[in-house]
Every structure is written in C-alpha cells, then in structure tokens.
C-alpha positions as CSV (number, residue, x, y, z in Angstrom):
1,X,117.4,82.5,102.6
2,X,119.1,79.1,104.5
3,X,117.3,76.4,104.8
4,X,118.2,74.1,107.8
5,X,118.4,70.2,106.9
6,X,115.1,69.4,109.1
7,X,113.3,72.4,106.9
8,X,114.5,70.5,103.9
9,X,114.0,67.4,105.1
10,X,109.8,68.5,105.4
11,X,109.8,70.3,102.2
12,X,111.1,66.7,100.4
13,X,109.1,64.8,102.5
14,X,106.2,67.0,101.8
15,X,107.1,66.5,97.7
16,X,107.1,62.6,98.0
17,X,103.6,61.5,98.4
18,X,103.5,58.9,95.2
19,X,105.4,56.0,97.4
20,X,107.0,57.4,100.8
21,X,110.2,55.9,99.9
22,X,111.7,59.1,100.7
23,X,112.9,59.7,97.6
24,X,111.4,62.8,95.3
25,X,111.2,60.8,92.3
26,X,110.3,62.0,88.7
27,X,106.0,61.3,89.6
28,X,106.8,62.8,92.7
29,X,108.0,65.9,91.1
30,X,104.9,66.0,88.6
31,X,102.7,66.0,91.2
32,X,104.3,68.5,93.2
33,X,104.5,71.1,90.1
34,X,100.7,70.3,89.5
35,X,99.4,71.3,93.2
36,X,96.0,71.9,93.1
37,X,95.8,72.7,89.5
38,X,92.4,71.6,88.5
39,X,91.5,68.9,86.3
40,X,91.8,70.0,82.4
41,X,88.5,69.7,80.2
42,X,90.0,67.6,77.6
43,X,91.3,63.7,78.2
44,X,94.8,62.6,77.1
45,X,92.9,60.6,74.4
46,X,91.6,64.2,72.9
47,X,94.8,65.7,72.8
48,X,96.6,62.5,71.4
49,X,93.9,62.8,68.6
50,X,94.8,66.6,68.6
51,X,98.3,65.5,68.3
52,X,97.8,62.7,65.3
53,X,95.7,65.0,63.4
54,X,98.4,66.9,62.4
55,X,100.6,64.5,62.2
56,X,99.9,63.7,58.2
57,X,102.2,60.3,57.4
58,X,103.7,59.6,60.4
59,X,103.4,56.4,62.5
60,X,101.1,57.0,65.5
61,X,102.6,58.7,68.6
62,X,105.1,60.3,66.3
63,X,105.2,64.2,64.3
64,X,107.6,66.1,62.9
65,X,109.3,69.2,64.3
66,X,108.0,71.1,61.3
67,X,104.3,70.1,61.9
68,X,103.6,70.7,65.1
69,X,105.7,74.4,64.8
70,X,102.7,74.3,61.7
71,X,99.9,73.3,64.1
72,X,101.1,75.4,66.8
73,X,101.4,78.7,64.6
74,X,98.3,78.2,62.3
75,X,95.3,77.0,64.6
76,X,92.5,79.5,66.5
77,X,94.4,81.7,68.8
78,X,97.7,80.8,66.6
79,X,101.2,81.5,68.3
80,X,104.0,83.6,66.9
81,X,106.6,81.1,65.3
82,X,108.8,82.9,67.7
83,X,106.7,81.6,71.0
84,X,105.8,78.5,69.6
85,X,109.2,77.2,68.7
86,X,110.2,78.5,72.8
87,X,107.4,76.7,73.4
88,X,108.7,73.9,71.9
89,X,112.1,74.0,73.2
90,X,110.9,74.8,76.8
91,X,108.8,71.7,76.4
92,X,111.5,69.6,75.6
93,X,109.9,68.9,72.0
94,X,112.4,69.9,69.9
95,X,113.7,67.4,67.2
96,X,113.5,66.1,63.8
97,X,110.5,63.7,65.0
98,X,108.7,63.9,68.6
99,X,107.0,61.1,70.4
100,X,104.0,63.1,71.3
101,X,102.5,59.8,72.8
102,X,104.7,60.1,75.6
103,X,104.9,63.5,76.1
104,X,101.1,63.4,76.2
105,X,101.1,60.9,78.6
106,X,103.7,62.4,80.9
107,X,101.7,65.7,81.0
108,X,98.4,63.3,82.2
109,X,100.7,61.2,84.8
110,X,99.4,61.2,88.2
C-alpha cells in the first residue's frame, strides 16, 4: 500500500496532538499507541509501591533484573520465566538494575 505525502502528512498531523509543532514527538507517540484505551484501575503511585515491594535493598526507583523476573514468575497468575523475561526484554527492562520509577512514569505519561 503507497501512501501519498498529503496522506502522510494527515496521518502525522493526526499523531501530534501534545504541542502542534508538527513534529511526532516521543508524548506524541505515547498518546497515539494509547487511543482510547481506558483509564487503568490502579495509579502510578500503586504500581511504584508494587514495584518497591519487591525491590528488597535497593534504593527507591531501582530493582534488580533478578527480582522482578522473581516477582513476575511467582505472584497470582504467575508468568512462565520464558514470557516474563520477553516480557521484560520487549519492555525494554532488561539489565543488571532497572529504574522502574521511570518506566512507571513513562507508562502513566499523558
């Protein structure tokens, strides 16, 4: 399928609604992927706790590859260690220590 450059032109204009610069910047790109997705039943605040409980002697915002892969495989409704380390890796969350505190808040932007 082509797209002509006015087509494109209205699907990017249609993606940058955070500032009309005309840019599809990376809020602009968030917002787009979450449509009309409705609002979640839990606050970032709730997850960040979520987060930080598993996070055993850490500094806050931070936990270890291996224990979220822990939280992730042994909670109610557990994953696979297979799916949760794709998961993981889809996510972007893979390395020795994650800064859930902004992944959190990136996944609340907008």
């Amino acid at each position: 399928m082509h797209k002509d450059d006015d087509e494109i032109h209205e699907i990017l204009s249609s993606i940058d609604k955070t500032d009309d610069d005309a840019e599809v910047d990376f809020p602009d790109f968030v917002k787009a992927l979450k449509g009309n997705r409705p609002n979640p039943p839990y606050t970032e605040a709730m997850v960040q706790r979520a987060f930080q409980s598993f996070a055993k002697d850490m500094p806050l915002g931070r936990i270890r590859n291996e224990q979220l892969s822990e939280a992730l495989t042994s909670y109610t409704g557990k994953w696979e260690e297979k799916k949760a380390l794709v998961a993981m890796r889809d996510a972007g969350l893979i390395g020795h220590v994650i800064d859930y505190h902004q992944f959190v808040h990136v996944m609340f932007q907008l």
